[in-house]
C-alpha positions, -999 to +999 in steps of 0.1 A: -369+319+301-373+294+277-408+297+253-425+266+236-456+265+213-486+250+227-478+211+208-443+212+230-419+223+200-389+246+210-396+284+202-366+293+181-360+329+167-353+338+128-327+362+126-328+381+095-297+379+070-268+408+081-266+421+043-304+428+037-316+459+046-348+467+058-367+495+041-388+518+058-428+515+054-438+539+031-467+563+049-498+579+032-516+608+047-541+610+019-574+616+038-552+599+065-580+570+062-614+594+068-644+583+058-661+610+034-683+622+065-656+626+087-640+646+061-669+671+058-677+670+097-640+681+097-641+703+073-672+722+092-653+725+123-629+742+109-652+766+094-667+769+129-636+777+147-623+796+127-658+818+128-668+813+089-697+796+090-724+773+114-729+742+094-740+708+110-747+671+102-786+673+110-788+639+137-809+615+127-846+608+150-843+576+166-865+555+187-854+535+211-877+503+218-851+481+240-825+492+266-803+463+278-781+472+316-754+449+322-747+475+355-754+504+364-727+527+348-734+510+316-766+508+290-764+490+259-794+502+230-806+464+216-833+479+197-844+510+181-863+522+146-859+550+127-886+578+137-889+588+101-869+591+069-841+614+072-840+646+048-805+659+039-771+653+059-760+688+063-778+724+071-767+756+086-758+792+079-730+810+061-730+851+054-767+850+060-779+824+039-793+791+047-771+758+035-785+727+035-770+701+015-764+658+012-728+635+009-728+610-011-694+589-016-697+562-046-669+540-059-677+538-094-658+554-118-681+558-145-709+574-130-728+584-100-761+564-096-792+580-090-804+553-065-781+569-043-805+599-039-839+590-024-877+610-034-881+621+000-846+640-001-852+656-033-885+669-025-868+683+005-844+700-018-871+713-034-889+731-005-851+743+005-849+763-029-887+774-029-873+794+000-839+809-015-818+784+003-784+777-012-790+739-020-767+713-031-749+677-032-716+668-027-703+639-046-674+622-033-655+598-063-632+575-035-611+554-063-604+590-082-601+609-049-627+639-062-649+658-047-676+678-068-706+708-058-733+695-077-760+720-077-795+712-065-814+726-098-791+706-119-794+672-096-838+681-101-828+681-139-812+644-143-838+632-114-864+644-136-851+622-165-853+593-144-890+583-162-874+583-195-848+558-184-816+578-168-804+559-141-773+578-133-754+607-143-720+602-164-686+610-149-681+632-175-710+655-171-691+665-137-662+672-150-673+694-177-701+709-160-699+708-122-678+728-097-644+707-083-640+712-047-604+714-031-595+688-013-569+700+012-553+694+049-576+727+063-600+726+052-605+693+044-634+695+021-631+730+009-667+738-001-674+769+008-647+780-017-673+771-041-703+784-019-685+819-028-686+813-068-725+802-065-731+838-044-710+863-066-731+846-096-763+860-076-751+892-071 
């Protein structure tokens, strides 16, 4: 069957030269393209199967205002507001003790900006560690491909300095100060690994 292009020209195929070799694609299963939350929501159902721990992303209070029905098998949501602000991403339970803990992915390089963290999460941090809860952020550096356990008192400490100026905290400060998590295929987001460290500390 003969093929033509829409102006009437005569489809002819390119046939690629006999002495050039086509080279495989080259394939990357780094984080096999996940988004940072699909990482940790991985990650915690692992731990789930697996019967280590009960940790969920915490769903988010919605309002729906407007409901559009193109049939009735089918709804589409046209409008809805948020209830109310949203607290942390992640809460749960692990060997007895109450997790709760944000994700926060940044590009830069340099630093991890403190706009990224809003009041109303922090001072729910702060009633999550007035009642022993383990407490914490997870800082996710995409371009470098790091993950780090950032510590609720120590995030209060650089949030505090805020007033005096501080509008992020220096790549530098995690790497000599706060815990690397493993990234690896299962878990995914190894952070329990460093859950452990923060408990035998306690003890």
């Amino acid at each position: 069957m003969a093929l033509n292009y829409p102006n009437g020209q005569r489809y002819q195929s390119v046939k690629a030269p006999q002495n050039k070799k086509v080279l495989p694609k080259t394939q990357s299963f780094a984080n096999r393209g996940m988004t940072f939350e699909q990482m940790i929501n991985e990650s915690n159902d692992y731990y789930l199967a697996k019967g280590i721990a009960v940790i969920h992303k915490k769903p988010t209070p919605v309002q729906i205002v407007k409901v559009d029905y193109p049939k009735r098998s089918a709804a589409t949501i046209k409008e809805a507001y948020f209830k109310q602000a949203s607290t942390t991403d992640y809460n749960g339970v692990y060997q007895g003790r109450y997790l709760d803990f944000e994700a926060k992915e940044t590009r830069n390089k340099t630093s991890f900006p403190l706009s990224n963290i809003h009041q109303h999460q922090i001072e729910h941090m702060q009633q999550c560690l007035s009642q022993q809860g383990l407490v914490f952020l997870l800082v996710y550096f995409s371009t470098l491909k790091e993950c780090y356990l950032l510590e609720a008192q120590d995030l209060l400490v650089w949030w505090n300095q805020k007033e005096t100026g501080k509008k992020s905290i220096p790549y530098s400060y995690f790497q000599e100060h706060v815990a690397l998590v493993p990234i690896r295929i299962s878990p995914r987001i190894a952070y329990l690994e460093i859950i452990d460290k923060m408990l035998d500390r306690r003890l």
